[in-house]
C-alpha positions as CSV (number, residue, x, y, z in Angstrom):
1,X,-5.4,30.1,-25.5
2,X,-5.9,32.1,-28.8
3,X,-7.6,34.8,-27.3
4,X,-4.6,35.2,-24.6
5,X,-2.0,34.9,-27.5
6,X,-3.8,37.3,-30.0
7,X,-4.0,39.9,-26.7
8,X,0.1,38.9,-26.2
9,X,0.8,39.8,-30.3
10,X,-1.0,43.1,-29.6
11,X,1.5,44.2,-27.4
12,X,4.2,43.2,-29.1
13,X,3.4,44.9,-32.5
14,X,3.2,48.4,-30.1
15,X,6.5,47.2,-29.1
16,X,8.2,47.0,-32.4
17,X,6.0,49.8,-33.8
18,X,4.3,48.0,-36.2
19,X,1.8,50.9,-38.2
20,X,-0.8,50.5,-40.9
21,X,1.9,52.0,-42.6
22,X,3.9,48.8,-41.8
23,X,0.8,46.7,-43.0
24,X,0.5,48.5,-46.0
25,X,4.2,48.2,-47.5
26,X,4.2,44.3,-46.7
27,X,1.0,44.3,-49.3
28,X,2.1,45.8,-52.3
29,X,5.6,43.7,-51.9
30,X,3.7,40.4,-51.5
31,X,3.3,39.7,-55.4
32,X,7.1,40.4,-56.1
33,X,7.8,37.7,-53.0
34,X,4.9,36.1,-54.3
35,X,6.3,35.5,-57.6
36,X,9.5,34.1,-56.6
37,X,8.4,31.5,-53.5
38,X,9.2,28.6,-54.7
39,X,13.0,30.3,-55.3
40,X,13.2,31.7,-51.5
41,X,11.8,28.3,-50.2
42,X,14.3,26.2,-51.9
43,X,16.9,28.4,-51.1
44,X,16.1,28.2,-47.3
45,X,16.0,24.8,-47.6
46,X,18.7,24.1,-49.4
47,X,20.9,25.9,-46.6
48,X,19.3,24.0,-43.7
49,X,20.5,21.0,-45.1
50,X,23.9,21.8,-44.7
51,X,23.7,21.6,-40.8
52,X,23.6,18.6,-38.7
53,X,21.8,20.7,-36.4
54,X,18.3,20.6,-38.2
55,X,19.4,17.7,-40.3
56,X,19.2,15.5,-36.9
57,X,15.1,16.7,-36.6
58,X,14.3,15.9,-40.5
59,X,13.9,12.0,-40.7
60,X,11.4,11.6,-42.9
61,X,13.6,12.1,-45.8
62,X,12.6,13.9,-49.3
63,X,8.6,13.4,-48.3
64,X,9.0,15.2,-45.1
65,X,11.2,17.8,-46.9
66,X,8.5,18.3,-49.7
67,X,5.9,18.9,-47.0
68,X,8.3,21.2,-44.7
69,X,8.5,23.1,-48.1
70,X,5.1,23.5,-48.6
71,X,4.4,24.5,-44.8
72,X,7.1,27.2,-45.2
73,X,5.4,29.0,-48.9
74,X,2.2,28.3,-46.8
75,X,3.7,30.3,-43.7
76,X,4.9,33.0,-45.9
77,X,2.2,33.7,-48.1
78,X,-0.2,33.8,-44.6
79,X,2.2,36.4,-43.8
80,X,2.0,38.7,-46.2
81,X,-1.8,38.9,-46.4
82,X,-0.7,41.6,-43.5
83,X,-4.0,40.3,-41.5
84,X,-2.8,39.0,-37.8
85,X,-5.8,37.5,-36.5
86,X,-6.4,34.9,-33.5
87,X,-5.9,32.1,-36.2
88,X,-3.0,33.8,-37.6
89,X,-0.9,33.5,-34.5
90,X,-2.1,30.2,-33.4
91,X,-0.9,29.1,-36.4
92,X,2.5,30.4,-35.9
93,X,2.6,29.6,-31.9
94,X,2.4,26.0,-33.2
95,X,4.8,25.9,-35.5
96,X,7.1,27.0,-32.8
97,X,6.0,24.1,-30.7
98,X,6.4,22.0,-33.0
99,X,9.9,22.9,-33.6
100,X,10.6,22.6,-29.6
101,X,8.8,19.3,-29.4
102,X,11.1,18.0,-32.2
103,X,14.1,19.4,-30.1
104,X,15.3,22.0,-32.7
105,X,17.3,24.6,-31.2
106,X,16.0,27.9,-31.3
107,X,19.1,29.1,-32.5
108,X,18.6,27.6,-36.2
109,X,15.3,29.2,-36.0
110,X,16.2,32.5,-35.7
111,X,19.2,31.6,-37.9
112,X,16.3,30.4,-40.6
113,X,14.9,34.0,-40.1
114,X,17.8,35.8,-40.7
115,X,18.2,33.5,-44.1
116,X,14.8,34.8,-45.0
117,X,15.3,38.3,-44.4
118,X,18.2,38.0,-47.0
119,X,16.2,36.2,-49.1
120,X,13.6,38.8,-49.0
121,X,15.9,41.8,-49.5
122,X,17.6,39.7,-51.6
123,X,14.0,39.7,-54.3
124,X,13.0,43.1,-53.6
125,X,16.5,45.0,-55.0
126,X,16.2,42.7,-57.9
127,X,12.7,42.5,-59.1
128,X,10.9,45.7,-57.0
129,X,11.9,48.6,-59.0
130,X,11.8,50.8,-55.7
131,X,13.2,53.6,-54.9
132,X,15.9,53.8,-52.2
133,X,13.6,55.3,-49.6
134,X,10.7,53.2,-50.6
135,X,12.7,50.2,-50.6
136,X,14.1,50.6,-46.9
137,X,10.8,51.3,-45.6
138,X,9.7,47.9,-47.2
139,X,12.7,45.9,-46.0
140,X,12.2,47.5,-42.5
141,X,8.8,46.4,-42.2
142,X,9.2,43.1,-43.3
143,X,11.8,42.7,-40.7
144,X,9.0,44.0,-37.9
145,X,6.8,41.0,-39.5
146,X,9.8,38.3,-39.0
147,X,10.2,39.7,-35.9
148,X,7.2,39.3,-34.1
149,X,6.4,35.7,-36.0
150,X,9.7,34.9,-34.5
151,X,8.7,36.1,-31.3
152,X,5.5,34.3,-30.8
153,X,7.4,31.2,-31.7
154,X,9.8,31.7,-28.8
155,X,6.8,32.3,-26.8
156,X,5.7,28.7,-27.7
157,X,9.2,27.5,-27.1
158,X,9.2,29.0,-23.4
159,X,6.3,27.0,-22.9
160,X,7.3,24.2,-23.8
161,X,10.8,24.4,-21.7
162,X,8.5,25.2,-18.9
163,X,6.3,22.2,-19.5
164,X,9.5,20.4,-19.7
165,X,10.8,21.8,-16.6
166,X,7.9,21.3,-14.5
167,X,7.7,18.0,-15.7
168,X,11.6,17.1,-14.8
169,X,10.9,18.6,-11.8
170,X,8.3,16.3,-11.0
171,X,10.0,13.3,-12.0
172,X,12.8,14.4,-9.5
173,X,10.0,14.8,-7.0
174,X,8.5,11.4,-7.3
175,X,12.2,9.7,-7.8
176,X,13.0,11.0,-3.8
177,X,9.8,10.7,-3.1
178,X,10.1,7.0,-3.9
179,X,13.5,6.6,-2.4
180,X,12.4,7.7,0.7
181,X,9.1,5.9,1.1
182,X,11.0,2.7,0.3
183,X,13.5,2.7,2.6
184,X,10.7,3.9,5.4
185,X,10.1,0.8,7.4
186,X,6.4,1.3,8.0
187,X,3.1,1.1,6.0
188,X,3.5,3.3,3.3
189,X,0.0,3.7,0.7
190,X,-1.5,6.0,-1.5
191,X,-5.4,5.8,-2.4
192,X,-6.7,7.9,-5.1
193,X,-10.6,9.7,-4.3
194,X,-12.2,6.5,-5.0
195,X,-9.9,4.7,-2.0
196,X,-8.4,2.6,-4.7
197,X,-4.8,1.7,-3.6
198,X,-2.2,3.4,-6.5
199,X,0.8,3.2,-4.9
200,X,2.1,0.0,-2.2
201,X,5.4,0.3,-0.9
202,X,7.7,-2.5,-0.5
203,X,8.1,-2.6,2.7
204,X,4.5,-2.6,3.1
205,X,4.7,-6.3,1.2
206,X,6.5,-7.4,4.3
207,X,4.0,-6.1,6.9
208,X,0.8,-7.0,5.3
209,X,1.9,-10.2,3.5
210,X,-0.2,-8.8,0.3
211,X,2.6,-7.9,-2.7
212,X,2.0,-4.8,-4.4
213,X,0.1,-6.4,-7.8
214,X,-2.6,-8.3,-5.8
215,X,-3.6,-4.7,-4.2
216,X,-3.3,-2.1,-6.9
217,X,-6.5,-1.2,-8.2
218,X,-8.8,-2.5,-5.2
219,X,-10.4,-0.3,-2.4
220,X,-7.9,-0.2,0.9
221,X,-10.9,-0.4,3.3
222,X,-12.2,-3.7,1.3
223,X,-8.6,-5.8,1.6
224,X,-7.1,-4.4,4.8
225,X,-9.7,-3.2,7.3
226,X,-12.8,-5.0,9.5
227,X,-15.9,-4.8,8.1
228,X,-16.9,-3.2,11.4
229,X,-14.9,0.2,10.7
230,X,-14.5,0.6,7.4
231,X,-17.5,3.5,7.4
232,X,-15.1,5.2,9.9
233,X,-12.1,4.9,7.7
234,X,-13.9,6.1,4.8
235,X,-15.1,9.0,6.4
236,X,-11.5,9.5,7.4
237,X,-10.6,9.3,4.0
238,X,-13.2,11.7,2.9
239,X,-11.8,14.1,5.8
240,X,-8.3,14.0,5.1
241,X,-9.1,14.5,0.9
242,X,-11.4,17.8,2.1
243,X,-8.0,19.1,3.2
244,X,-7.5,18.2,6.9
245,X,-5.1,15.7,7.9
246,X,-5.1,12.9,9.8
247,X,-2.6,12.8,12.6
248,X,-2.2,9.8,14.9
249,X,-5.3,7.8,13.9
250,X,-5.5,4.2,15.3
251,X,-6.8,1.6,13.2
252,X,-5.8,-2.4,12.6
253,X,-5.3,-3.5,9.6
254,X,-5.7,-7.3,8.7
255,X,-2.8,-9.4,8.0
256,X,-3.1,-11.8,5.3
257,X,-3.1,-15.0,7.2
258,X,-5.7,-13.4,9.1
259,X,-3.7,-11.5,12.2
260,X,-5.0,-8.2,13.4
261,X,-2.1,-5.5,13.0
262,X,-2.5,-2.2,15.0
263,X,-1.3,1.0,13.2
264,X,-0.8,4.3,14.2
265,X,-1.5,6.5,11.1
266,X,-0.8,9.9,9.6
267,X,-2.4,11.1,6.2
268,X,-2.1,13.5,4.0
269,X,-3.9,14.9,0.8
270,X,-1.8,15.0,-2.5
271,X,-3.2,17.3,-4.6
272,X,-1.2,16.1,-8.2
273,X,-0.9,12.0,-7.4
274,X,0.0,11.3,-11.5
275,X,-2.7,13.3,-12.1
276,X,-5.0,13.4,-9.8
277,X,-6.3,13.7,-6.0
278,X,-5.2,11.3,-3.7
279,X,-4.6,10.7,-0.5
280,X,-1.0,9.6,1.6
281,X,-1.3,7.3,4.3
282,X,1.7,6.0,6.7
283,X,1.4,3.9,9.0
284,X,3.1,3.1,12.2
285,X,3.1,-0.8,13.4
286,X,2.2,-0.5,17.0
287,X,1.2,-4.2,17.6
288,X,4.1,-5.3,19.5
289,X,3.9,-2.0,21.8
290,X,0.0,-2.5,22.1
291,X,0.3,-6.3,22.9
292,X,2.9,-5.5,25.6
293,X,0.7,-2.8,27.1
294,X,-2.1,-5.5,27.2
295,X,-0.2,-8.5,28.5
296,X,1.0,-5.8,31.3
297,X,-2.9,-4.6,32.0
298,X,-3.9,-8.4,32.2
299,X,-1.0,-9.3,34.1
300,X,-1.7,-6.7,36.6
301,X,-5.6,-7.8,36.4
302,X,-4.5,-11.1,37.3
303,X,-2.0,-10.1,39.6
304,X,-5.1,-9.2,41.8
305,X,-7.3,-12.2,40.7
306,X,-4.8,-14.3,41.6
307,X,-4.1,-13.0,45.3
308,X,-8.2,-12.9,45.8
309,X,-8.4,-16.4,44.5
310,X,-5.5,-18.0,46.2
311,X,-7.3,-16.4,49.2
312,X,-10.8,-17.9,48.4
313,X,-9.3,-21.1,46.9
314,X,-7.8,-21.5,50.6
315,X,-11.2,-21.0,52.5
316,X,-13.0,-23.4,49.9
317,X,-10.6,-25.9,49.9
318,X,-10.9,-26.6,53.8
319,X,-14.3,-26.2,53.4
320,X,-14.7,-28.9,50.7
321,X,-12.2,-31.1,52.7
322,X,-15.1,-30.9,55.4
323,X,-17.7,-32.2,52.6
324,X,-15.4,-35.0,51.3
325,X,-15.1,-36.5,54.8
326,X,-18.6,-36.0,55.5
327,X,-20.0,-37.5,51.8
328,X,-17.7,-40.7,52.3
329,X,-19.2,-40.9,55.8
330,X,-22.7,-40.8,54.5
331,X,-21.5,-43.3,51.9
332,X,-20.7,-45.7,54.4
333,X,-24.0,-45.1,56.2
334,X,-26.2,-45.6,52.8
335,X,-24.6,-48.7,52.1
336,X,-27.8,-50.7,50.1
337,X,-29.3,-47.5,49.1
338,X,-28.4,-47.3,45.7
339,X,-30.4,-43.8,44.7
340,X,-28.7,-41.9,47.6
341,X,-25.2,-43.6,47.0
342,X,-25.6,-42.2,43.4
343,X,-26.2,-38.9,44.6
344,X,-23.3,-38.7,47.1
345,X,-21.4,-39.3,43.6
346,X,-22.5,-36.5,41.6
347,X,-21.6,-34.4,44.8
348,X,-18.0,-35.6,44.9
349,X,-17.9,-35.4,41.7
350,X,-19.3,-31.8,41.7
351,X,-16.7,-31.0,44.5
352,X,-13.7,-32.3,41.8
353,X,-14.9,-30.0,39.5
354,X,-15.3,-27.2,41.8
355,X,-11.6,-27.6,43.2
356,X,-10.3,-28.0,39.6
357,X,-12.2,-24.9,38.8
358,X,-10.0,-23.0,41.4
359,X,-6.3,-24.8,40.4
360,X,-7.3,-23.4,37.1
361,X,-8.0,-20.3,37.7
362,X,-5.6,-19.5,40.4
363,X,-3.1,-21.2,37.4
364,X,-4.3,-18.9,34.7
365,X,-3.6,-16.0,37.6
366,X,-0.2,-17.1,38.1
367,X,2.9,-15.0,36.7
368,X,4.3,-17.5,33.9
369,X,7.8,-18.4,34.8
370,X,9.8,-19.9,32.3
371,X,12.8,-22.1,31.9
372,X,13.8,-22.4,28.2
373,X,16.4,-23.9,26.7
374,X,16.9,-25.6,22.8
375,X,14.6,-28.4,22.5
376,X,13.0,-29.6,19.2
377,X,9.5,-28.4,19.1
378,X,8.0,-31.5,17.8
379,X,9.1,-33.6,21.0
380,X,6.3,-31.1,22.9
381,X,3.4,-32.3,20.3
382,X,4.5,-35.5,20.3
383,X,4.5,-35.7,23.9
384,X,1.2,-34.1,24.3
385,X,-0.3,-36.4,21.8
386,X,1.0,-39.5,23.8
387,X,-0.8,-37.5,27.3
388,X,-4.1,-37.8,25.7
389,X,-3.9,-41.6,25.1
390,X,-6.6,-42.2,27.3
391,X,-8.8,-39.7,25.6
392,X,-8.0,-41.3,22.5
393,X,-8.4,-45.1,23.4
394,X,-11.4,-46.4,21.5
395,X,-11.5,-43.4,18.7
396,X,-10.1,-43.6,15.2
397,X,-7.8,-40.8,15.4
398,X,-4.3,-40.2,13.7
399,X,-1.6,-37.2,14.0
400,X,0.0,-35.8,10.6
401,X,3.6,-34.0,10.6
402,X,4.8,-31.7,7.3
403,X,8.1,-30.3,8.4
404,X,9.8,-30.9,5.4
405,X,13.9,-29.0,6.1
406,X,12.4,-26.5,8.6
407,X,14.7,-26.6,12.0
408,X,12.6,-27.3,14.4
409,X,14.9,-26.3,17.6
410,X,14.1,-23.6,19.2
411,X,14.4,-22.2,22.8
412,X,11.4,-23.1,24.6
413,X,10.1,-23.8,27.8
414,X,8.7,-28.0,27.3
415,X,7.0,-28.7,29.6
416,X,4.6,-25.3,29.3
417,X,4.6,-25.6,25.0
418,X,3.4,-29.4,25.7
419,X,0.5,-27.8,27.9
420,X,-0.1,-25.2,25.0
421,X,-0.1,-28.6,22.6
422,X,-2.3,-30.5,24.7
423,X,-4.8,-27.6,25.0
424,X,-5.2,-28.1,21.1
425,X,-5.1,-31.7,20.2
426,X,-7.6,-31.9,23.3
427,X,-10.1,-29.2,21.7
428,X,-9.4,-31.2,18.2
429,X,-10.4,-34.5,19.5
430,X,-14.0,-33.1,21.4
431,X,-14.9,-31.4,18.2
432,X,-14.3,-34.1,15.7
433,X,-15.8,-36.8,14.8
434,X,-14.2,-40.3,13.9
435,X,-11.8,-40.7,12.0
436,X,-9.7,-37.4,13.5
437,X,-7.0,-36.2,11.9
438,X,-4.8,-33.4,12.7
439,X,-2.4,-32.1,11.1
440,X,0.8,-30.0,12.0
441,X,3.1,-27.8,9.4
442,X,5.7,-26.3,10.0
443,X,7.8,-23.7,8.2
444,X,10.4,-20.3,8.3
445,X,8.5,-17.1,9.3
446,X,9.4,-13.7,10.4
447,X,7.8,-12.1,13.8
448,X,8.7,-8.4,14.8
449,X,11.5,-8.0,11.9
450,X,13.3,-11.5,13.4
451,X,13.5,-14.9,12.2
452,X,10.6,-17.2,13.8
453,X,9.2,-20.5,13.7
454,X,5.6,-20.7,12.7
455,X,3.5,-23.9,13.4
456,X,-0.4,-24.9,12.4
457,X,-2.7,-27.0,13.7
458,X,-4.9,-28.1,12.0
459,X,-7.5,-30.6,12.1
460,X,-11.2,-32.0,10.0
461,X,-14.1,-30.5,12.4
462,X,-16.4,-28.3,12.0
463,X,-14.2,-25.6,12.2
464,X,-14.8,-22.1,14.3
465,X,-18.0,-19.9,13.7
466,X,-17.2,-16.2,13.0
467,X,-18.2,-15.5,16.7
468,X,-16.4,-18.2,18.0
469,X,-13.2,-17.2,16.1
470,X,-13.9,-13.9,17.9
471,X,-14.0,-15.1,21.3
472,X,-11.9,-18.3,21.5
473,X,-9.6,-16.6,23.8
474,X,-11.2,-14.8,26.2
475,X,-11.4,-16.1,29.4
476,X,-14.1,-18.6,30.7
477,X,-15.5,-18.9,26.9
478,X,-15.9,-22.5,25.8
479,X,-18.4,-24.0,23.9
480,X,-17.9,-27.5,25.7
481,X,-20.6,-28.6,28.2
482,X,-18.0,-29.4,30.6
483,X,-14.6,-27.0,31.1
484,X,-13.7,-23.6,32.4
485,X,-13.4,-21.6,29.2
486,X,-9.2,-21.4,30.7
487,X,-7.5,-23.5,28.0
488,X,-6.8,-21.4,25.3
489,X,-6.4,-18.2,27.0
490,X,-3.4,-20.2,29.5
491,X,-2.5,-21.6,25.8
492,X,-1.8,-17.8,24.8
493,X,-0.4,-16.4,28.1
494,X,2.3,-19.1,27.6
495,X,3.0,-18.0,23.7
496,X,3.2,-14.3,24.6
497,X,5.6,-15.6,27.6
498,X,7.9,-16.8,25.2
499,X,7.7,-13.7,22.8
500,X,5.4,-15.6,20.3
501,X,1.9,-15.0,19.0
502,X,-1.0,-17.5,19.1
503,X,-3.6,-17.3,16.2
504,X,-7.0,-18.1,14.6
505,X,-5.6,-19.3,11.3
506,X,-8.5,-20.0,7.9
507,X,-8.8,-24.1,8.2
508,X,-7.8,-26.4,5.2
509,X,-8.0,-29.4,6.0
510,X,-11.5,-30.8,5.0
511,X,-12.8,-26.8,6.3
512,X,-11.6,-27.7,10.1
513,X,-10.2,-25.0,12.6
514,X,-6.8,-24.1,12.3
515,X,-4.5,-22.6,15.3
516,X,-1.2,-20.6,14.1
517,X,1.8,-20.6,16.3
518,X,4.6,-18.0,16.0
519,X,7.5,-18.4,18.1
520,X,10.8,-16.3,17.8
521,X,13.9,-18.4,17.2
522,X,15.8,-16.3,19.6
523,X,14.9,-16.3,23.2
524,X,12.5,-13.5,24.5
């Protein structure tokens, strides 16, 4: 900075025409001015007391006065050493930013230059003995030496304008900046080079569940994305901050109760985030439109399952008609043998199975139809409950409500939710042991920007293993030694049905596995 300023005072004393000549009168009038300092300093001072101007920018008092004073005879007698150095006019370039920093109008500094010109010609006709030629020759080149001090200082208070300027400008920048990413209803976050989030929009709280003080400060791929991808979203990251966007890049991001959201992102690099590099990331929630893509791919998949197993189910059903007739003939032919009676059993019994088998797959198959109408929510559960009686008879096994105020009617489709129930208590009740207890809560939610009704299940097993969590509703997965694998993925064909969402929640009851229900309080 010096070196650029001393090259900038160069210029400007060819401008004015400053000489050695100039140099050389300023010398041999120093000890006159010299001699009567004190005098010109208290006389400049005594004048910028009089205005409110400058007056406003002196608050120390008399101390800050004193030591303004001695700055000033300091200034001067630098001056008229005649030497203009690099330190010379750093010297002076502060002082004018000082003045700028303390909000002193430039006017009363060149004003104060203008006193001390006076002052100066002032102490030169009275105490220099000089000729008249002589004496105009000094006075002229003391004016060349206020002029370029007081241009250097102007210098310094351009800068700091600028600085200023740049600085409101900014401030204007991130005020819109902030207004418009607020009232964005999407994903909106900013991640500096390290991927620490430094910037979480409000609307952001809504989609995520996270508020914007549990996030700041922790890595986005840590809180928000599957451990699976998060090298892929980190080279992302790295990508976009090397300068090349990201445009429509697909990734989920995990709720905080646990759903996986899908988002459709675009980022950009910011190359002055509050100081530094960082990267802007917004992202578009596509869930809803992915989910309806998916339940219209499965539906069609189905679709043709359905026609090929109604087809087979038709075939094998007259075909294990055949075997029933013929088993309970052979039954009544065995009669006394009780090892080939008993095995006649565990083929009928193999037959049931095998014809339940295709009722539920030709029912998972099936388009839902649904016929809703407002019905309290807790009369399915209940009712479900009271259909597993005989599963319960003999066990030690109790059902817990926490509703609290929450309205629990909502338009539904009974008799389908109590098959969605039943599919739960019934998974609760083979993975428990005695005593059982499961547990249902109930409270106000919000599902695709509407009000909803959200409902848990929870009960005090063993809970779901990681890969279990990850499977539990695809079809034909079970872990039971008897079933089909078909419960919970009719369980969420039926939520989705009714415009709701079925979940894996986290457990808390004694570390158990917890379901979450979200249904829409208007009709789908």
């Amino acid at each position: 900075m010096s070196s650029e300023l001393l090259d900038r005072f160069r210029d400007l004393q060819a401008y004015v025409g400053w000489s050695d000549e100039d140099a050389a009168r300023i010398e041999s009038a120093a000890p006159v001015i010299q001699a009567h300092l004190a005098e010109l300093v208290d006389d400049f001072h005594e004048e910028i007391q009089q205005h409110t101007g400058t007056l406003r920018v002196v608050a120390g008092g008399l101390a800050q006065i004193e030591r303004m004073k001695a700055s000033l005879g300091a200034w001067l007698g630098d001056s008229l050493r005649g030497q203009a150095d690099a330190l010379y006019v750093e010297r002076r370039w502060q002082i004018g930013l000082r003045h700028a920093e303390l909000g002193l109008n430039s006017a009363f500094m060149n004003a104060a230059m203008a006193r001390l010109r006076n002052g100066v010609a002032g102490l030169l006709a009275r105490h220099g003995h000089y000729g008249l030629e002589p004496y105009q020759g000094m006075i002229q080149s003391f004016n060349k030496l206020l002029d370029l001090d007081l241009a250097i200082m102007h210098d310094a208070y351009e800068h700091e304008y600028l600085r200023r300027e740049k600085m409101a400008e900014h401030e204007r920048g991130e005020t819109k900046f902030r207004k418009l990413v607020e009232a964005a209803a999407c994903l909106v976050v900013i991640v500096d080079s390290e991927g620490a989030i430094v910037y979480y929009s409000p609307y952001s709280e809504r989609l995520t569940g996270y508020k914007a003080r549990e996030v700041l400060g922790k890595r986005f791929v840590d809180l928000f994305v599957a451990e699976a991808a998060r090298g892929e979203v980190d080279q992302a990251m790295t990508t976009t901050l090397a300068g090349k966007p990201a445009d429509s890049y697909e990734v989920p991001i995990l709720h905080r109760d646990g759903r996986r959201l899908w988002f459709v992102w675009n980022a950009q690099r910011l190359d002055d985030f509050e100081g530094r590099l960082a990267v802007l990331g917004v992202g578009q929630d596509v869930t809803q439109q992915r989910e309806a893509l998916e339940r219209s791919l499965r539906s069609e998949r189905l679709a043709g399952i359905g026609q090929m197993i109604t087809g087979i189910a038709h075939e094998s059903r007259n075909a294990l008609q055949r075997i029933q007739s013929c088993t309970e003939m052979l039954e009544l032919e065995m009669e006394g043998n009780t090892e080939a009676r008993r095995l006649l059993r565990r083929l009928q019994a193999a037959q049931d199975n095998l014809l339940r088998l295709f009722d539920e797959v030709r029912g998972f198959a099936a388009p839902i139809q649904l016929e809703t109408a407002l019905c309290h929510i807790n009369f399915a559960w209940r009712e479900a409950w009271n259909l597993l009686e005989n599963v319960r008879r003999d066990r030690q096994a109790s059902l817990h409500e926490d509703v609290g105020n929450t309205n629990l009617q909502i338009p539904i489709d009974r008799f389908q939710m109590t098959q969605v129930f039943r599919n739960l208590l019934e998974n609760s009740l083979a993975a428990c042991q005695d005593p059982v207890v499961v547990e249902v809560v109930c409270q106000d939610a919000h599902l695709h920007a509407g009000p909803a009704l959200e409902i848990r299940i929870r009960d005090n097993g063993p809970g779901l293993s990681p890969a279990v969590r990850q499977s539990v509703f695809e079809p034909f997965f079970t872990t039971k030694t008897k079933g089909t694998g078909l419960g919970m993925p009719i369980a969420r064909r039926i939520v989705e049905a009714h415009g709701g969402q079925i979940a894996v929640g986290n457990g808390t009851l004694a570390a158990g596995a917890e379901f979450i229900i979200t249904l829409p309080r208007k009709p789908a």
